[in-house]
C-alpha positions in Angstrom: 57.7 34.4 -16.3 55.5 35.4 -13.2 53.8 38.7 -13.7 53.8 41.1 -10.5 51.3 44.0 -10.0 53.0 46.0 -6.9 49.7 48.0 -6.1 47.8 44.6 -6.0 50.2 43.4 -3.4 49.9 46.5 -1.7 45.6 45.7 -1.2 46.7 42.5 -0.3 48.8 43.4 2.5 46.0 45.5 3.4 43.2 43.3 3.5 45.4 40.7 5.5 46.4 43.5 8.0 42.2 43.7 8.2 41.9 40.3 8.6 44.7 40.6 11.4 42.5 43.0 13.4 39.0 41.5 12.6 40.3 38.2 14.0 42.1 39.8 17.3 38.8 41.7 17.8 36.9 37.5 17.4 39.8 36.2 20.0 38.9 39.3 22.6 35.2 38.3 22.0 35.7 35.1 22.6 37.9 35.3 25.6 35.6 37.8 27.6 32.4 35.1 27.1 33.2 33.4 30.2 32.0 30.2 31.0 29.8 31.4 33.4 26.5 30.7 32.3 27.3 27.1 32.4 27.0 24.4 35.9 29.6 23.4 37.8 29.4 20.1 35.8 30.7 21.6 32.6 32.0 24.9 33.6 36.1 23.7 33.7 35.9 21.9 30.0 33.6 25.2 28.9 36.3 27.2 30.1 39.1 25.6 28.8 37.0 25.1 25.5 37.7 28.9 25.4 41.2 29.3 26.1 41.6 26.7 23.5 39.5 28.8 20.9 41.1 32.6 21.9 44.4 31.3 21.3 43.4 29.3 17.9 42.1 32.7 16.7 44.9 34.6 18.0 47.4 32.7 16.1 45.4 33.0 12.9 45.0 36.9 13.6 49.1 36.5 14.1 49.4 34.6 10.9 47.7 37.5 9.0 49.8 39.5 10.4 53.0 37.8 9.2 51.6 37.5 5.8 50.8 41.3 5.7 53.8 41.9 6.6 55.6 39.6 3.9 53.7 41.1 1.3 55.6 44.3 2.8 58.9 42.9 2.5 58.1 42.1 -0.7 57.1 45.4 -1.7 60.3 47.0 -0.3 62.3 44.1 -2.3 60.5 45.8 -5.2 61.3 49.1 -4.8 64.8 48.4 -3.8 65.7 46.4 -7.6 63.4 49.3 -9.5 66.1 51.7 -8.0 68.7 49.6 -8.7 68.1 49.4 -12.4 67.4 53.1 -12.6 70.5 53.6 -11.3 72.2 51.9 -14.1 70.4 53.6 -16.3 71.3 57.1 -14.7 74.6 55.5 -15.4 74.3 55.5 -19.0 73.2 58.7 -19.8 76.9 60.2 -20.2 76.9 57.7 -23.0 74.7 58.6 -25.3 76.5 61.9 -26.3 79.7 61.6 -28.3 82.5 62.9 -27.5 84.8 64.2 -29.9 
């Protein structure tokens, strides 16, 4: 049996939205360096080196993102069989009073 604390999954979602934004803010960083400090020699591979790096980051910001919004789903999936089963138990309450 797996054990399932909704408000934990709630913080989790949270801190991977955070994580989402922290890392966008790292790829914007990155992106506006520029590779202009360096010489003509190196300045193509530097700049490339930091496409390459913004969109690395970018997709692990994205993939915070997706797990954020998992966690979400999950939550919803949650609340959606708790009112499922409260239903059926609204459902029962005619029962418990006999009729005669």
């Amino acid at each position: 049996m797996i054990e399932v604390v909704p408000a934990s999954v709630g913080t989790t979602a949270q801190a991977w939205d955070e994580q989402h934004l922290d890392l966008q803010a790292a790829a914007g960083q990155v992106g506006g360096a520029g590779s202009g400090g360096f010489t003509s020699a190196v300045s193509g591979t530097a700049a490339r080196f930091l496409t390459s790096w913004e969109r690395h980051v970018r997709g692990l910001g994205d993939t915070a993102e997706d797990r954020a919004d998992g966690l979400r789903t999950a939550i919803n999936d949650f609340l959606a069989t708790d009112q499922v089963v409260y239903d059926d138990f609204v459902r029962l309450a005619p029962h418990t009073v006999e009729e005669r």
